[in-house]
C-alpha positions as CSV (number, residue, x, y, z in Angstrom):
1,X,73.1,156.6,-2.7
2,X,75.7,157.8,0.0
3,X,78.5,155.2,0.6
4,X,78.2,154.7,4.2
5,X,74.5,153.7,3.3
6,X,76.2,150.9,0.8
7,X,78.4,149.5,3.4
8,X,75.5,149.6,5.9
9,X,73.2,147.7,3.9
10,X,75.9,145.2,2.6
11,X,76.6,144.7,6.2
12,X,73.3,143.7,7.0
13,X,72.9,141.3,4.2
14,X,76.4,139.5,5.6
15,X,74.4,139.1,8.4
16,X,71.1,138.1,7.5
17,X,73.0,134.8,5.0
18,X,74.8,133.7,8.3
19,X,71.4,133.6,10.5
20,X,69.7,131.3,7.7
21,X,72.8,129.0,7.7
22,X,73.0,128.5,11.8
23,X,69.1,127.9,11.2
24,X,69.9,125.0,8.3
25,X,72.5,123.7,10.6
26,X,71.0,123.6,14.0
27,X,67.3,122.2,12.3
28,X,69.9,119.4,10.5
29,X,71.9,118.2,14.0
30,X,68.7,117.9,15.9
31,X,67.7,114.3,16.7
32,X,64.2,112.8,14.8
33,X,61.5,113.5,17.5
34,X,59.9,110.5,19.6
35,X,56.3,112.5,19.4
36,X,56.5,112.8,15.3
37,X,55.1,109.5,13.8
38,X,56.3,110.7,10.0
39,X,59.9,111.9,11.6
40,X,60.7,108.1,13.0
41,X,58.7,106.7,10.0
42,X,61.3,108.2,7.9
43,X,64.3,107.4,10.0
44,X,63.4,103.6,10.1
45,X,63.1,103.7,6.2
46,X,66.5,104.7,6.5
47,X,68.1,102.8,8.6
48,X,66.3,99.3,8.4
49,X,67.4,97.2,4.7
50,X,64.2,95.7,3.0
51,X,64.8,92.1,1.7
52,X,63.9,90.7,-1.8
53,X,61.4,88.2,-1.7
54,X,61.7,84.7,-2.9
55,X,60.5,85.4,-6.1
56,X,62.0,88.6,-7.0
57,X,65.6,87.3,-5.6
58,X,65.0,84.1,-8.2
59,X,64.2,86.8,-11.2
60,X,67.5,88.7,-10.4
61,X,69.5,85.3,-10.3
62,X,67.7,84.4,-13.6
63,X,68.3,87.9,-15.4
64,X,71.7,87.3,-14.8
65,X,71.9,83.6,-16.1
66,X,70.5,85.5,-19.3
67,X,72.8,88.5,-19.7
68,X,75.8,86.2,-19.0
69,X,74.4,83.8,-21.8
70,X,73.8,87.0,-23.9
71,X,77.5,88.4,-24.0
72,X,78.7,84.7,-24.5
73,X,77.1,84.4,-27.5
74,X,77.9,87.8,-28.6
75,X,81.5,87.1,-27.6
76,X,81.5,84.0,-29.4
77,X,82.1,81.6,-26.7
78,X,80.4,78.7,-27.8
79,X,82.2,76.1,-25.7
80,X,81.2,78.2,-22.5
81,X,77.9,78.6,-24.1
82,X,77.3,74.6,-23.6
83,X,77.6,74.6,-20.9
84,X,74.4,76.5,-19.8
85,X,72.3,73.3,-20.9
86,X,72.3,70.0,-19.3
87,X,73.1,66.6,-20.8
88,X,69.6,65.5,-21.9
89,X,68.7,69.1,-22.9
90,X,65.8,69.8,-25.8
91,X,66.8,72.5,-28.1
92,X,63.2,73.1,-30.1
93,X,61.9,75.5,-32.7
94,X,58.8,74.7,-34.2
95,X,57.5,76.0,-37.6
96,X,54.6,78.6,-37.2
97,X,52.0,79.0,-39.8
98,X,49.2,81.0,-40.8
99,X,46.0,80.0,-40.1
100,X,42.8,81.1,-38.7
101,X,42.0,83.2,-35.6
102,X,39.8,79.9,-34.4
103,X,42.3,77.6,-35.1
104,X,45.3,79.5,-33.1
105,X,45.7,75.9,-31.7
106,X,47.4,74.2,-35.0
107,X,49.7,78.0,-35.0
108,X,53.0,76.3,-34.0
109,X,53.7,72.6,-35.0
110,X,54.2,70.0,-31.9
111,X,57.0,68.0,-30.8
112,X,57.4,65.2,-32.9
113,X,56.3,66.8,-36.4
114,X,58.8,69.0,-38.8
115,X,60.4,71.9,-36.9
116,X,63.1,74.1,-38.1
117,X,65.3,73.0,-35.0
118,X,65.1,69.9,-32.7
119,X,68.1,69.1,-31.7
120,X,70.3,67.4,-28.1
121,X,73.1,68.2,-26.8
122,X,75.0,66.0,-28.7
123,X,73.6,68.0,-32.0
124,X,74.4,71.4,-30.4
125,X,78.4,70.4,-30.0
126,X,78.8,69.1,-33.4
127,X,77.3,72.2,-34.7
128,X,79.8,74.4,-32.7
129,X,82.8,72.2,-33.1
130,X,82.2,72.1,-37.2
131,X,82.5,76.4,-36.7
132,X,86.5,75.2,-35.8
133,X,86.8,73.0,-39.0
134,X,87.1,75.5,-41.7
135,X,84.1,74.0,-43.9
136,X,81.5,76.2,-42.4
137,X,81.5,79.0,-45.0
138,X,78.3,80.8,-43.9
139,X,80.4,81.7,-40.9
140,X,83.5,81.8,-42.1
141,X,84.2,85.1,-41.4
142,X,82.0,84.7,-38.4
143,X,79.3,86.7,-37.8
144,X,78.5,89.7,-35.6
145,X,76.3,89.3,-33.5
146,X,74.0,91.7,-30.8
147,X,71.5,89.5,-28.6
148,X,69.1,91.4,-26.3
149,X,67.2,89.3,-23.4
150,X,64.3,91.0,-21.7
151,X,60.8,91.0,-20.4
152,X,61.5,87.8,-18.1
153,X,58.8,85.6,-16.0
154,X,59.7,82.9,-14.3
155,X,57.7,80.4,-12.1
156,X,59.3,77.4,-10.2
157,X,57.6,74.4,-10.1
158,X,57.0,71.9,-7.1
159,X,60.2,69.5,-8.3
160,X,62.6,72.7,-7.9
161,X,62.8,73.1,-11.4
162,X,61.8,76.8,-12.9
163,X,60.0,77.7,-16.1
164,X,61.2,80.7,-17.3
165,X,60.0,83.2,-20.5
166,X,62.0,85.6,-22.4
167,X,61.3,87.4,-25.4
168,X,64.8,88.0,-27.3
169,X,66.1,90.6,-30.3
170,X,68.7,89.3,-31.9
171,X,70.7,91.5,-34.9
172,X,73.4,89.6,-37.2
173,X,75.7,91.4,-39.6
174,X,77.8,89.3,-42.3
175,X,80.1,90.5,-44.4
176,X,80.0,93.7,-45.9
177,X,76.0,94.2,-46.5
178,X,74.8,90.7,-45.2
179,X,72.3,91.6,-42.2
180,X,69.3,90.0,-40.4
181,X,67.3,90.7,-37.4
182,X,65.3,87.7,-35.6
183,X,62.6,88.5,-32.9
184,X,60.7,85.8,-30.5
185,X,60.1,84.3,-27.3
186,X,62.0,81.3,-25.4
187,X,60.4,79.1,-23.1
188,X,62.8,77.3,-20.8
189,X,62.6,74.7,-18.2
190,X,65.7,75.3,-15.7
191,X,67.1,73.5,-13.0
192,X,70.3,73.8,-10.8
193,X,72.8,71.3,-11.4
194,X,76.0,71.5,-8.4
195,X,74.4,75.0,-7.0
196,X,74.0,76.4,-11.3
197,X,71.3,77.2,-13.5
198,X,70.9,74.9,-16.6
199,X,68.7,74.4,-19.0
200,X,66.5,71.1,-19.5
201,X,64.3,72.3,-22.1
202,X,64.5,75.5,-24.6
203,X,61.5,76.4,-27.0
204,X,61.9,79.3,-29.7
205,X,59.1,80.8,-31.0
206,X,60.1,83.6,-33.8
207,X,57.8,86.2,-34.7
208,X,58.2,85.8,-38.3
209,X,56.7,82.8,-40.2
210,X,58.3,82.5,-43.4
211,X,62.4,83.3,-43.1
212,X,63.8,85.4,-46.0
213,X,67.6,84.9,-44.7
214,X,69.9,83.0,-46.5
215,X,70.4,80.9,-43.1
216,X,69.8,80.4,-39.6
217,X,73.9,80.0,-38.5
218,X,73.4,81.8,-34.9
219,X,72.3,80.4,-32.1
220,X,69.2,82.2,-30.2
């Protein structure tokens, strides 16, 4: 092919690149047409914020609550911790048992009969402060721990209080070859105390039925 064809035809390539960019940039500077209902759609979407409802804005202040929770456990500060729950707080976990698909009703043991934890507030700050002691010794060296909050619902009540559901995965790691993984659901009762989320009421339901772990140390 001759040379001066080359040149030619590279020429006219320059020239066809800066055509299609004046085309991008004069279709991209023009104003959204009054006539095209999908054009000002579009821009509106754009330019106007959309709000989260009630409910949704209550789930994202909750999720927090949780994750903040989470990483205080995981961080192990327990002092902080306690004060997540209010003074006349119920910290509840009920046995579960095996028993017939028509008698799912007798599945978890009520209030008032033997649990594996019912304790107050009181309860919860002798069991952190005895961690400061020294005479501990299934956490002494403390444990490491990973707890993972998820799958929230959460429904206020009329009084302003909340009821709120989480399932949790909790993985602990002891010593050298010491390690346990615990999976449930909490069900909380909530309520703002000075402008904060606190817990009233916690219920833990574990998955498991029977536990195979030399102890229950952590808190969930």
């Amino acid at each position: 092919m001759p040379a001066k064809f080359i040149l030619i035809l590279r020429s006219a390539r320059r020239g066809a690149s800066r055509r299609t960019q004046d085309r991008y940039a004069a279709l991209s500077s023009c104003p959204p047409s009054d006539g095209d209902p999908m054009t000002t759609k579009r821009a509106q979407a754009t330019t106007q914020p959309v709000s989260p409802t009630e409910q949704q804005a209550l789930w994202f202040e909750l999720m927090q609550f949780y994750i903040r929770e989470a990483w205080l456990l995981d961080e192990r500060k327990l002092k902080e911790w306690l004060e997540l729950f209010t003074d006349d707080v119920l910290y509840f976990m009920p046995r579960r048992k095996n028993v017939p698909r028509r008698e799912l009703h007798r599945e978890l043991t009520p209030l008032g009969e033997l649990a594996i934890l019912e304790e107050d507030k009181r309860s919860l700050e002798m069991r952190v402060a005895r961690l400061d002691t020294g005479m501990a010794w299934a956490e002494d060296p403390p444990s490491r721990t990973r707890h993972l909050i998820g799958n929230l619902e959460a429904a206020p009540r009329a009084n302003g209080e909340v009821e709120a559901r989480t399932a949790f995965l909790v993985y602990r790691s002891h010593l050298e070859t010491d390690h346990q993984l615990l999976s449930g659901c909490r069900d909380d009762v909530l309520h703002q105390v000075n402008g904060a989320w606190k817990v009233a009421r916690r219920t833990i339901v574990l998955d498991a039925n029977v536990l195979l772990d030399k102890n229950l140390s952590v808190f969930l």
